[in-house]
Z-matrix of the N, CA and C atoms (Angstrom, degrees):
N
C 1 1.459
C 2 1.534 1 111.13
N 3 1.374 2 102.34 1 -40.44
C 4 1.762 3 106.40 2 -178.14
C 5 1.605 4 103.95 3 -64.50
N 6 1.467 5 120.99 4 -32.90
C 7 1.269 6 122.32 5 -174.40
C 8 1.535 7 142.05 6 -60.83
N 9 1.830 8 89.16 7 -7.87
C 10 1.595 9 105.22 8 160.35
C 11 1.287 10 97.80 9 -83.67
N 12 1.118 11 149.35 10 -68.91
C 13 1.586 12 139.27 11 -163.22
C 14 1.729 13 96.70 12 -58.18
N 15 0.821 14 140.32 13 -19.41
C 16 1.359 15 120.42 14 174.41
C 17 1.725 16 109.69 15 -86.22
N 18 1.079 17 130.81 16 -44.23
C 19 1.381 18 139.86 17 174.27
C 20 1.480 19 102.28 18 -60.83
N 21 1.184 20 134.42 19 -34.56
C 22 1.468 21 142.61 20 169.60
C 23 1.287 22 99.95 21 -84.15
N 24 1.675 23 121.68 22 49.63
C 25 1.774 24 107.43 23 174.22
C 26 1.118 25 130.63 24 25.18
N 27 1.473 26 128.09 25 11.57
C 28 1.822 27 110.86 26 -159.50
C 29 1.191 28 86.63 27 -97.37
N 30 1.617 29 165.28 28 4.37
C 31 1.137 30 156.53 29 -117.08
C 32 1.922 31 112.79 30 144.95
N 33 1.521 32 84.80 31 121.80
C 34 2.006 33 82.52 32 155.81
C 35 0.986 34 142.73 33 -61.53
N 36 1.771 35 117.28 34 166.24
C 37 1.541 36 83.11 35 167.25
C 38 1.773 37 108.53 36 -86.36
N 39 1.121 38 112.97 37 7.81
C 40 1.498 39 97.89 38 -159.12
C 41 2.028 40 88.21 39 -89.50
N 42 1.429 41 106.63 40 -24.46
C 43 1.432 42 100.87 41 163.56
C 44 1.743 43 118.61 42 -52.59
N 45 1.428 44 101.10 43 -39.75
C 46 1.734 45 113.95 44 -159.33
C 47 1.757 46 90.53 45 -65.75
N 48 1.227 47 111.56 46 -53.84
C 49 1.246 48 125.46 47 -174.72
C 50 1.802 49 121.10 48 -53.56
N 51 1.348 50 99.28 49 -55.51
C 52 1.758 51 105.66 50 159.84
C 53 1.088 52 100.79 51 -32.44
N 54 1.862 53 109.07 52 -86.31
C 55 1.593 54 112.16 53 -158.37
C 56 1.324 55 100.76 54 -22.77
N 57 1.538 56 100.05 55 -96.51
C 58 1.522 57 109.26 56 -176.87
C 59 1.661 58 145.52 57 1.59
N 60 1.515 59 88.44 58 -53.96
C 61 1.505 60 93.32 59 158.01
C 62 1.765 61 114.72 60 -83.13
N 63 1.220 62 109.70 61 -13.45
C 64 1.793 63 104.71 62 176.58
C 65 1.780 64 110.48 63 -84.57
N 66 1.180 65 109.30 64 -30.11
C 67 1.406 66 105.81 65 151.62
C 68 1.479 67 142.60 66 -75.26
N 69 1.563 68 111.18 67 -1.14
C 70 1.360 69 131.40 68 175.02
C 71 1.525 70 89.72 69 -92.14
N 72 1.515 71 138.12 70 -63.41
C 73 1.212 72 130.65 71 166.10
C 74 1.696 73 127.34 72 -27.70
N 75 1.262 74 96.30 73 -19.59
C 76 2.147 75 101.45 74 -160.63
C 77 1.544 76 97.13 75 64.40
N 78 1.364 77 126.26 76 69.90
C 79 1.220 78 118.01 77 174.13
C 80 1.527 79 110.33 78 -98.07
N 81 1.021 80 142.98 79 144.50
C 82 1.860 81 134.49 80 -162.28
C 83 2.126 82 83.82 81 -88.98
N 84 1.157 83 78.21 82 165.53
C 85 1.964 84 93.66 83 175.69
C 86 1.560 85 119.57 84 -146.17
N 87 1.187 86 135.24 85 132.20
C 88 1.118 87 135.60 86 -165.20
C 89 1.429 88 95.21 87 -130.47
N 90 1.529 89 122.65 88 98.03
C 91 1.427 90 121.63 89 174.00
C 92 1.629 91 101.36 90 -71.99
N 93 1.477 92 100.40 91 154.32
C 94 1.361 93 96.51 92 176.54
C 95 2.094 94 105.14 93 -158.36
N 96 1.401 95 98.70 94 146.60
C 97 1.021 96 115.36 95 -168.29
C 98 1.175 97 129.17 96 158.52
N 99 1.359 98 126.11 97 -179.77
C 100 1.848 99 116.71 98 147.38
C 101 1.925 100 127.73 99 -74.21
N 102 1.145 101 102.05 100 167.58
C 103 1.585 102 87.69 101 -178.75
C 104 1.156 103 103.33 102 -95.21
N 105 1.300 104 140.24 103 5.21
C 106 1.331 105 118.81 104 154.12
C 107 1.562 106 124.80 105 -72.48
N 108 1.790 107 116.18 106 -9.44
C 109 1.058 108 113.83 107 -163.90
C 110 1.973 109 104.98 108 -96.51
N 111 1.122 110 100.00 109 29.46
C 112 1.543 111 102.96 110 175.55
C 113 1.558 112 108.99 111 89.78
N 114 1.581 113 122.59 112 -7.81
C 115 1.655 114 108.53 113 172.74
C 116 1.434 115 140.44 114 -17.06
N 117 1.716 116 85.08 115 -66.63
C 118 1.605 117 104.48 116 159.99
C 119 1.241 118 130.53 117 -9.69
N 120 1.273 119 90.90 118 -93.73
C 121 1.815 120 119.76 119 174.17
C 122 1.406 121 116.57 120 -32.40
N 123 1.249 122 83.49 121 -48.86
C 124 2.043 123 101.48 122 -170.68
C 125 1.675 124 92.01 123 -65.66
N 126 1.120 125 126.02 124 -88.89
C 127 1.227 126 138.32 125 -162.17
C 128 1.476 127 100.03 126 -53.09
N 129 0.887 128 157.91 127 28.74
C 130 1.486 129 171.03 128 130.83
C 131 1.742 130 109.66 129 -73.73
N 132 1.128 131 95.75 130 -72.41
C 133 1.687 132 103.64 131 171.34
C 134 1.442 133 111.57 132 -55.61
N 135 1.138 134 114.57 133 -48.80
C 136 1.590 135 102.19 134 179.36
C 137 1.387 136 111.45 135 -61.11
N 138 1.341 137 118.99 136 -49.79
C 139 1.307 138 130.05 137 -179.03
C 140 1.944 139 108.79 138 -49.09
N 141 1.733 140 116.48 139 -25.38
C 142 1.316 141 118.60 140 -147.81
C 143 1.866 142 84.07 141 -107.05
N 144 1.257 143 127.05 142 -19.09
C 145 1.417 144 154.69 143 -178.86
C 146 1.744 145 99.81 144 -66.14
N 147 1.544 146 91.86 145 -72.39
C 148 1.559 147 110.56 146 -178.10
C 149 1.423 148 116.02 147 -39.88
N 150 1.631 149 91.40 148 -53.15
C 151 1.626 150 100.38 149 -168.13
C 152 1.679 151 108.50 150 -89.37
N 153 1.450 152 98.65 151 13.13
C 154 1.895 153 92.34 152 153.09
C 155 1.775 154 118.60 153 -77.46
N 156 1.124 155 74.48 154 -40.91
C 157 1.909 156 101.95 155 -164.88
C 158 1.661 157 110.14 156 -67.38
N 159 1.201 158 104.08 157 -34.74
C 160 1.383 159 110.25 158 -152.00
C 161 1.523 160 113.23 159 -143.79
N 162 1.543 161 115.64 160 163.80
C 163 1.887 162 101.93 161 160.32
C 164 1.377 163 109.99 162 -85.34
N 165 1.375 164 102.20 163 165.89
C 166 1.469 165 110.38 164 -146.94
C 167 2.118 166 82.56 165 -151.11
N 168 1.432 167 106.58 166 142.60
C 169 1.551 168 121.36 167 -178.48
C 170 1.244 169 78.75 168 -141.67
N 171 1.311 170 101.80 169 136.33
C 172 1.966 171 119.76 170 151.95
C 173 1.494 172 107.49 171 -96.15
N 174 1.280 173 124.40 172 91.65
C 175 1.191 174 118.59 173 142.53
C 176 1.746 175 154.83 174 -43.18
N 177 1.341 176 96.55 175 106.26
C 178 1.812 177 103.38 176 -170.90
C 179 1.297 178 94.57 177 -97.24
N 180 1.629 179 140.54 178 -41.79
C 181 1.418 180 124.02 179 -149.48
C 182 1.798 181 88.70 180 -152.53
N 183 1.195 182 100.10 181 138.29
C 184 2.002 183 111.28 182 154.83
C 185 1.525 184 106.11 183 0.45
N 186 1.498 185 123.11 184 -61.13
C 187 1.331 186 130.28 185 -134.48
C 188 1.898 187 96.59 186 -96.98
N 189 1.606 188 106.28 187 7.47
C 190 1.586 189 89.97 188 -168.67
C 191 1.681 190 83.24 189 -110.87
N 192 1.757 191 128.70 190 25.19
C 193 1.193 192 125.11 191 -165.54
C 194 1.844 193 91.34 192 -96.84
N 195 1.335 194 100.12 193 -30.96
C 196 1.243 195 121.75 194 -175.88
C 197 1.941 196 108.66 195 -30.82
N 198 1.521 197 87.60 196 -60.02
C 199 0.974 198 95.61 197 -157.31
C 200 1.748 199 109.54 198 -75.12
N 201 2.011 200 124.42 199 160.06
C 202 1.273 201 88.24 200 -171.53
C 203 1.761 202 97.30 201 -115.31
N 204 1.558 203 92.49 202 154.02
C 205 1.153 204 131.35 203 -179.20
C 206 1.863 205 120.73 204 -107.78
N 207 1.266 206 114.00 205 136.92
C 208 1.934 207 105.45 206 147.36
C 209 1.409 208 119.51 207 -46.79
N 210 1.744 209 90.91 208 -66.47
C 211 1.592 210 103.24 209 167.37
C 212 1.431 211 109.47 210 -144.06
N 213 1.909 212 78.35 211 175.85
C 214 1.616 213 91.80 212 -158.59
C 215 1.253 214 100.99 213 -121.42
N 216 1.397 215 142.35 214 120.40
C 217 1.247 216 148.33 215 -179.60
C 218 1.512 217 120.46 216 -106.24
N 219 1.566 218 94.71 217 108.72
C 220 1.448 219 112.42 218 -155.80
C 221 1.498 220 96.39 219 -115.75
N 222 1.427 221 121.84 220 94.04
C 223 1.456 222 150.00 221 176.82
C 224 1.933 223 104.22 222 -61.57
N 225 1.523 224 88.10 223 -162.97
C 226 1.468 225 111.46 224 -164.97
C 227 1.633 226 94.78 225 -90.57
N 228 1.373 227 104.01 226 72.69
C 229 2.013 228 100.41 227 170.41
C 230 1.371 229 105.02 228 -84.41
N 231 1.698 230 95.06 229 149.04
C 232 1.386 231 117.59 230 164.49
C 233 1.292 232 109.11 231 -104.96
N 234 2.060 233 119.77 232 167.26
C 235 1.231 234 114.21 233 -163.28
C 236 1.451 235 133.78 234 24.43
N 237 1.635 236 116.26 235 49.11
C 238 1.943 237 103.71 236 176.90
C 239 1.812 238 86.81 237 -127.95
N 240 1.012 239 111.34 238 173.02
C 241 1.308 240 116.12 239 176.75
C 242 1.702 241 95.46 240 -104.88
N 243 1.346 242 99.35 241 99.34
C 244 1.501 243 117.06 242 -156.11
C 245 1.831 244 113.90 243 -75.79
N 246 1.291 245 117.12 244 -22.54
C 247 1.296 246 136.09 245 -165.48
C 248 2.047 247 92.03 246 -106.15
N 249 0.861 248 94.48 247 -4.50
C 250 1.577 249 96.54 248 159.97
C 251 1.280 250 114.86 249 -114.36
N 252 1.238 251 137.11 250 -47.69
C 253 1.345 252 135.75 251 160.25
C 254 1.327 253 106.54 252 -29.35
N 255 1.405 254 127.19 253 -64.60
C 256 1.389 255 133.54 254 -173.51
C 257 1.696 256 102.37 255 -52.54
N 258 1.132 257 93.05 256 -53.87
C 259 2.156 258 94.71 257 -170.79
C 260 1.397 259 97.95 258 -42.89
N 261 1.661 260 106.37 259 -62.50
C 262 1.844 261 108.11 260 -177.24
C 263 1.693 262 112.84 261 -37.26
N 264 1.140 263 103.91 262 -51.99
C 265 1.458 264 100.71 263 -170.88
C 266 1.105 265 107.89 264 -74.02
N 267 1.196 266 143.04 265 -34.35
C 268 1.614 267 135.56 266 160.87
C 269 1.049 268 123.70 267 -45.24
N 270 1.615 269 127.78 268 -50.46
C 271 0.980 270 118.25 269 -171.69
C 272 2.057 271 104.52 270 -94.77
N 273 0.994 272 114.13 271 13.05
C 274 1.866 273 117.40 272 147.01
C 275 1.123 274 135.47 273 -54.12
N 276 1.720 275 130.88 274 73.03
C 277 1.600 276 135.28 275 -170.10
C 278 1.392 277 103.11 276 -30.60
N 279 1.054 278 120.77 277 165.69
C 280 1.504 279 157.53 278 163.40
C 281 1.420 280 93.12 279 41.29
N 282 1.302 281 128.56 280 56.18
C 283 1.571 282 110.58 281 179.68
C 284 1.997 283 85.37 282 -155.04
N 285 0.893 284 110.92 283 156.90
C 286 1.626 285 125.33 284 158.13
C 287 1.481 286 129.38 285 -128.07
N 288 1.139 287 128.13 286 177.18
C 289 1.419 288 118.28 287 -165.33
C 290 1.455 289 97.61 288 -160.28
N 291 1.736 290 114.64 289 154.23
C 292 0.713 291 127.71 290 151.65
C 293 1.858 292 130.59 291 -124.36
N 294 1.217 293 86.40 292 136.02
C 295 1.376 294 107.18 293 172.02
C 296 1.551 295 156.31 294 -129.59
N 297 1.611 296 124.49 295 -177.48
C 298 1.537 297 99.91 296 171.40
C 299 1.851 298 117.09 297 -109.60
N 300 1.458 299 98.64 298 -173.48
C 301 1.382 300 98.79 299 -173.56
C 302 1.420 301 105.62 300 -140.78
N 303 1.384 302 148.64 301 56.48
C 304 1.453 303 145.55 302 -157.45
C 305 1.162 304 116.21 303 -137.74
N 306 1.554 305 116.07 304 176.71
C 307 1.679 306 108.41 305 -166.70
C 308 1.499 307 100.23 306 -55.69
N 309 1.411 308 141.34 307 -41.70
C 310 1.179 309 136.42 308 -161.68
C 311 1.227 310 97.67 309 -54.04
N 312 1.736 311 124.42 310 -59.99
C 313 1.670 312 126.26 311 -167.20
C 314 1.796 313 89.58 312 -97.91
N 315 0.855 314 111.40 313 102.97
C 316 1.767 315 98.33 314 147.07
C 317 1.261 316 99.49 315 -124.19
N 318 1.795 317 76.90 316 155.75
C 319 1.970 318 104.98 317 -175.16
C 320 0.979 319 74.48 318 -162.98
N 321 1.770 320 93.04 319 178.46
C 322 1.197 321 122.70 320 -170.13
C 323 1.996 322 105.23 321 -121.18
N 324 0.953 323 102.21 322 77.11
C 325 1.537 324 122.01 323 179.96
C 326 1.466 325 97.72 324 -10.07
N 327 1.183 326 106.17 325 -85.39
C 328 1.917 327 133.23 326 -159.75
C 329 2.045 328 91.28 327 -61.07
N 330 1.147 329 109.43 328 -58.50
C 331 1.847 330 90.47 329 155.82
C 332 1.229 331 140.11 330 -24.03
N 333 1.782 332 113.53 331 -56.25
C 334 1.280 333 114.67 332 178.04
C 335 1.512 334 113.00 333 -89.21
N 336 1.119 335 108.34 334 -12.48
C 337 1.715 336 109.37 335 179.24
C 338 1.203 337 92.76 336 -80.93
N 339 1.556 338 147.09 337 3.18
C 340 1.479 339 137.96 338 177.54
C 341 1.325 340 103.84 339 -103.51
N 342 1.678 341 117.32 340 -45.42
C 343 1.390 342 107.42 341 164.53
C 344 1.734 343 131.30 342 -58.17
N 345 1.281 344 99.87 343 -37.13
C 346 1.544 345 97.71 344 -174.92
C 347 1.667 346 93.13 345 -73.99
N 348 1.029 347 125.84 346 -34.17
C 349 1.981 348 105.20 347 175.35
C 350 1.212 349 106.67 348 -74.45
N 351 1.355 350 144.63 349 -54.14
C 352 1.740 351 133.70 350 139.40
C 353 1.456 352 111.71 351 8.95
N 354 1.188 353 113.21 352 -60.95
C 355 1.355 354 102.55 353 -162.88
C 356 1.719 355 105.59 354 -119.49
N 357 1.254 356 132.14 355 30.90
C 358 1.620 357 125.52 356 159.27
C 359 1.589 358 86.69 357 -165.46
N 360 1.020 359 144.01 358 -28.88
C 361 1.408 360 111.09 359 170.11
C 362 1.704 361 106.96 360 108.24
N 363 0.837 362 102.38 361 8.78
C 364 1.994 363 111.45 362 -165.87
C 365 1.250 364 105.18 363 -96.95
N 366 1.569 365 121.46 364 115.40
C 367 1.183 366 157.73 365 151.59
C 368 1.211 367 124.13 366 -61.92
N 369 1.619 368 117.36 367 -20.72
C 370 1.317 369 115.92 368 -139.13
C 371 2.059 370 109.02 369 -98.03
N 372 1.132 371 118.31 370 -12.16
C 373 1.719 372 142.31 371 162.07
C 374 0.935 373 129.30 372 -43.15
N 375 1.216 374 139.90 373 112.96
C 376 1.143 375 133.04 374 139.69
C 377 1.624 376 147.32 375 -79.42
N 378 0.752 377 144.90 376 130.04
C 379 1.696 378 154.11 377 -146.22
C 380 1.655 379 118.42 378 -121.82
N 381 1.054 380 112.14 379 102.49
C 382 1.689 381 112.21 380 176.42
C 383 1.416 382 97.55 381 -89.69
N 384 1.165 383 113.33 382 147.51
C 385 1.736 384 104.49 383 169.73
C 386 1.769 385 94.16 384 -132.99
N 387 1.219 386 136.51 385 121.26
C 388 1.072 387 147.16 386 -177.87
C 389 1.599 388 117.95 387 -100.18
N 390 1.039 389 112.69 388 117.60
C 391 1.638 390 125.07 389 -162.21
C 392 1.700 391 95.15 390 -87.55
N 393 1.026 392 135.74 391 157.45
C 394 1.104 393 136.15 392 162.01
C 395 2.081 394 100.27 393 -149.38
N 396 1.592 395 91.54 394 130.85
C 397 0.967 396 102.54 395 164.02
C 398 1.708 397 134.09 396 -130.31
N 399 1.519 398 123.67 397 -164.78
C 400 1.475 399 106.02 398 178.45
C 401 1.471 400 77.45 399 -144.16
N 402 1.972 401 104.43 400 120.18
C 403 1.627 402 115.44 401 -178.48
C 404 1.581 403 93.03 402 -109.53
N 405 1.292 404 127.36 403 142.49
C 406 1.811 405 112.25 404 174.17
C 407 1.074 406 125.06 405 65.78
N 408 1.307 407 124.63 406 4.69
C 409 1.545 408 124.59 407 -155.58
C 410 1.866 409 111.82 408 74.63
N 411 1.011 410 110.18 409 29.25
C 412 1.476 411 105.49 410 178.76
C 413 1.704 412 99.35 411 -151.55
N 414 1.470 413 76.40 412 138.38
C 415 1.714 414 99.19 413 -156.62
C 416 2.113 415 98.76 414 -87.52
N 417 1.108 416 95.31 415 117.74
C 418 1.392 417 97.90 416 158.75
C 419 1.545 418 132.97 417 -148.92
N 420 1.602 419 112.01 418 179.52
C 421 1.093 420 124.24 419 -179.48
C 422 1.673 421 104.25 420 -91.01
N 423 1.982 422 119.77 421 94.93
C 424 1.073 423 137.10 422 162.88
C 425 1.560 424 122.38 423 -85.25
N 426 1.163 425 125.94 424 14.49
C 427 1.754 426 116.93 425 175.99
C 428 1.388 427 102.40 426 179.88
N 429 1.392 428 120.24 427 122.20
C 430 1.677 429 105.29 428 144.43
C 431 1.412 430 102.37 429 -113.95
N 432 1.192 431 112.35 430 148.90
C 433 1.390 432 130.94 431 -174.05
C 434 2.151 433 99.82 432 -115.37
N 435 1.092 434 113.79 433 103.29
C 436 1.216 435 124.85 434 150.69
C 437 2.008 436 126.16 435 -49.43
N 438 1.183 437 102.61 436 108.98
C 439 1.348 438 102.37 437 -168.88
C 440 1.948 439 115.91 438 -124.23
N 441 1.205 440 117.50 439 110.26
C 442 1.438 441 118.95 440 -178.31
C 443 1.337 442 113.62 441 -134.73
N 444 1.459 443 125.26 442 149.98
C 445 1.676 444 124.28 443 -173.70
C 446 1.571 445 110.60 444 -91.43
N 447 1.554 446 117.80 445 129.54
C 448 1.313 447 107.07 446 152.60
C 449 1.591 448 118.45 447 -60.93
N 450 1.699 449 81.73 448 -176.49
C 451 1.977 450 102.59 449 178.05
C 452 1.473 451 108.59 450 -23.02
N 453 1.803 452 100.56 451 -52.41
C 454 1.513 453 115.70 452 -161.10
C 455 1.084 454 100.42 453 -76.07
N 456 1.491 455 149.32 454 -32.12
C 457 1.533 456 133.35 455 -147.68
C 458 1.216 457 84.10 456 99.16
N 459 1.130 458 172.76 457 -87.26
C 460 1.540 459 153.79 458 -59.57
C 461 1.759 460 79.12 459 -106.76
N 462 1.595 461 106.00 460 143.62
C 463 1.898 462 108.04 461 175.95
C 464 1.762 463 103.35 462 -81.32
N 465 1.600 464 105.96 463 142.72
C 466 1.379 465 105.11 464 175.25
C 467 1.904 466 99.86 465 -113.79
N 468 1.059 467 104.96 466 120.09
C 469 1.604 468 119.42 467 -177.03
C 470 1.573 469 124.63 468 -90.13
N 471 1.195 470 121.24 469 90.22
C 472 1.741 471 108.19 470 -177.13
C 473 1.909 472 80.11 471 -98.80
N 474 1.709 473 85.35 472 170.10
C 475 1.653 474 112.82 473 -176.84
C 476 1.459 475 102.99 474 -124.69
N 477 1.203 476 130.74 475 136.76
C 478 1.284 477 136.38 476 -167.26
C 479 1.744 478 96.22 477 -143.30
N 480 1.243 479 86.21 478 103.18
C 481 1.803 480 97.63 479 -161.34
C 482 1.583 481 115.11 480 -89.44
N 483 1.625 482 112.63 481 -14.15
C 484 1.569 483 135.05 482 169.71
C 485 1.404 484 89.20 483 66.57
């Protein structure tokens, strides 16, 4: 599935390959960018990746958090208080999620990953954060940044530059 975005230049394979194994992990993902810069697409495939591997809920409202999932695929909502939706699903044991990060939703990622350890204490996550950019007029996948909490909560950040 990743192998159309790699044949479509937007992505490596050594990107295609990461993911892959970060979704064999249940690793959570936070695409991020504009939607002209290919988000979409991407976060579809991961989401279409995920839901080989794993169960998979599309989340429209609070009440579909309820239910349990591997992951939770939290799209392009209108009217939700969206940077709370995300907190909820973060702080949901044994489950991961994917999501976006763009002018429509901004938050402050590394914020809510301080509240949800604030308030349960969980270390135990991992976090892809996927950069998307547009180089030349061509939209690609330039950075994932690996993100997990020490002892303290404090976020530990590797860069996986493909």
């Amino acid at each position: 599935m990743l192998k159309k975005l790699v044949d479509q230049e937007f992505m490596t394979e050594a990107f295609a390959k990461y993911i892959e194994g970060a979704v064999a992990n249940k690793d959570s993902f936070i695409v991020s960018g504009h939607k002209g810069w290919g988000i979409l697409p991407l976060f579809a495939t991961i989401g279409a990746v995920a839901k080989a591997n794993s169960t998979m809920k599309q989340v429209k409202s609070f009440d579909d958090l309820n239910d349990e999932a591997g992951y939770y695929l939290i799209g392009d909502l209108k009217d939700i208080d969206y940077a709370k939706l995300i907190t909820d699903a973060m702080a949901k044991t044994n489950s991961s999620m994917i999501c976006l990060k763009d002018p429509d939703h901004p938050y402050s990622f590394f914020k809510l990953l301080g509240d949800v350890f604030k308030a349960n204490g969980d270390t135990s996550k991992t976090y892809q954060v996927l950069e998307c950019d547009k180089i030349n007029d061509e939209k690609k996948l330039v950075k994932i940044t690996k993100v997990t909490l020490n002892e303290k909560g404090r976020p530990v950040k590797v860069d996986f530059k493909g």
